[in-house]
N, C-alpha and C positions, 0 to 999 in steps of 0.2 A: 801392190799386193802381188804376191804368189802363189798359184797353185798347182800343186800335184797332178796334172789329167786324168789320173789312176783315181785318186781320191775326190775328186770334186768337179766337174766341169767347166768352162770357162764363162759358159752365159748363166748357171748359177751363182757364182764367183760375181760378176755383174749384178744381179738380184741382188742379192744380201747387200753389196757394197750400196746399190742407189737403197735399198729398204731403212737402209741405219743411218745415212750421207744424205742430207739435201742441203748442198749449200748454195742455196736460193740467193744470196746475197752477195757484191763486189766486194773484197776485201783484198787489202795491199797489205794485210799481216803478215809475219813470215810464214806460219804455217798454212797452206793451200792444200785444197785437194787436188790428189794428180793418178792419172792412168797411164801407165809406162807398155804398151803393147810390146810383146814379143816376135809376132808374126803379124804381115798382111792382114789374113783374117781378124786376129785377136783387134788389131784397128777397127776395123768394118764394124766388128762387132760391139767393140766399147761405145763408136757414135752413133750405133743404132739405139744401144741400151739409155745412152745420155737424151737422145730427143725423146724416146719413149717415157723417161723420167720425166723430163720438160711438160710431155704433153699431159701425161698423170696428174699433177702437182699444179699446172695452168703456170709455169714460172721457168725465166734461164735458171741453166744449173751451172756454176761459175766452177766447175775444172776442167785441167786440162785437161786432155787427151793426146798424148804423144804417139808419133808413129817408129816402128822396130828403128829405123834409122837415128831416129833423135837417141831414143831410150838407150840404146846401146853405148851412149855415148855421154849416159846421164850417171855421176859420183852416188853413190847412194850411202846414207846413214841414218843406222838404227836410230829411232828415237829415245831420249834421256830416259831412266826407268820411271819416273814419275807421269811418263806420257801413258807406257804401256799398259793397257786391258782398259783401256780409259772408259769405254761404255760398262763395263763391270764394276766400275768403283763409283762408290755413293758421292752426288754431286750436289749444290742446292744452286738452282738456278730461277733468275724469274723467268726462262722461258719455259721453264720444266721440262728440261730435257741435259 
């Protein structure tokens, strides 16, 4: 994820993501959740917001969190258009969600 600093801040940025994302479970599927830090801080900040999830939820929360050094250094691609607005588009699950 990215954002704007102008427009959004980086520890609400962290809210929203843990509010919609709890992936409570180990999975070796391709798609994972992952936190690509920009700066020192923005790290600090993601593994603060990750255990404060943890601790909310009573559960690990299974992504990563990279630090600016990794990230930097990480290929990145958009996902297929069928992935995109994916919480916006009608689902039927039996988790319900």
């Amino acid at each position: 994820m990215c954002a704007d600093a102008g427009v959004i801040g980086y520890d609400k940025l962290l809210e929203q993501f843990w509010s919609e994302h709890q992936p409570t479970y180990e999975s070796k599927a391709q798609y994972k959740s992952a936190i690509w830090a920009q700066t020192p801080e923005q790290y600090e900040m993601a593994l603060a917001s990750k255990d404060a999830a943890e601790k909310r939820v009573g559960r690990k929360m299974f992504t990563d969190i990279y630090p600016p050094e990794v990230s930097r250094g990480v290929s990145w691609w958009d996902a297929e258009d069928y992935h995109q607005k994916y919480y916006s588009k009608p689902r039927a699950s039996r988790f319900g969600w």
